[in-house]
C-alpha positions in Angstrom: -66.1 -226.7 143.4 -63.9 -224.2 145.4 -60.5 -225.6 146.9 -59.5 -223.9 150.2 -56.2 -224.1 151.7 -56.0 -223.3 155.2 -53.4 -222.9 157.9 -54.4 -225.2 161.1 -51.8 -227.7 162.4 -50.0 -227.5 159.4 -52.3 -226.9 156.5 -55.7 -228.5 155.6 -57.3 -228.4 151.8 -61.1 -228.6 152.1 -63.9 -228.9 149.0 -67.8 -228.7 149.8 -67.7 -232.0 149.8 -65.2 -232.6 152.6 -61.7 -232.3 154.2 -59.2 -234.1 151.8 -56.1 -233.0 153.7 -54.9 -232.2 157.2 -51.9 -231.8 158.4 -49.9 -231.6 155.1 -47.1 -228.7 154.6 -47.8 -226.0 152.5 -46.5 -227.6 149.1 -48.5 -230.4 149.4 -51.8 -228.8 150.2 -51.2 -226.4 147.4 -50.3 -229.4 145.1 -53.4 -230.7 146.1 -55.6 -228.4 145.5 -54.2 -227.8 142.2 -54.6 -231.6 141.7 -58.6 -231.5 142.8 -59.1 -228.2 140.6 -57.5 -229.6 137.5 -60.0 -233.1 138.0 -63.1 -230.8 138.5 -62.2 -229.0 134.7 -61.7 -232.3 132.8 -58.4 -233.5 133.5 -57.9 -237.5 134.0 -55.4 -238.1 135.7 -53.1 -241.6 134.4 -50.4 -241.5 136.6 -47.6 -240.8 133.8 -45.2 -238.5 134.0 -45.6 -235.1 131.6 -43.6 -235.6 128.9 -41.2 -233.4 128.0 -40.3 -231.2 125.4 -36.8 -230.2 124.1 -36.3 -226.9 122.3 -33.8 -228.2 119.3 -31.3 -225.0 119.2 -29.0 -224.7 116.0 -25.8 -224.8 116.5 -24.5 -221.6 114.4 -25.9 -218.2 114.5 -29.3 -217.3 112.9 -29.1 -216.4 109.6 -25.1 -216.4 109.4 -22.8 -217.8 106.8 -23.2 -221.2 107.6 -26.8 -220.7 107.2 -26.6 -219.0 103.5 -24.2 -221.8 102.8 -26.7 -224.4 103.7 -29.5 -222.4 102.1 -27.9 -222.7 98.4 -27.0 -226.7 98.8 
């Protein structure tokens, strides 16, 4: 189903099926749209927030001293 975004008195998002916004500012319609695109390729929607993922960085340099140290133990 193709989303459209258009620019009328503020922005309207539209499907085939209908008009789902009007009015809306332009980060809210494109949210939208994202929103109604994601639902039409499988996504369920369970009103949690993403969770999110750390990247765990090492404190000392790659492959330094420490490291060799640390290797050996």
């Amino acid at each position: 189903m193709p989303v459209k975004v258009k620019k009328t008195d503020g922005y309207q998002v539209s499907t085939p099926g209908g008009v789902k916004a009007k009015g809306t500012t332009f980060q809210k319609a494109q949210a939208q749209a994202a929103l109604l695109r994601g639902v039409e390729h499988g996504w369920k929607p369970t009103g949690k927030k993403k969770a999110r993922v750390y990247k765990k960085k090492h404190h000392s340099a790659a492959m330094g001293s420490f490291h060799d140290k640390r290797a050996k133990l």
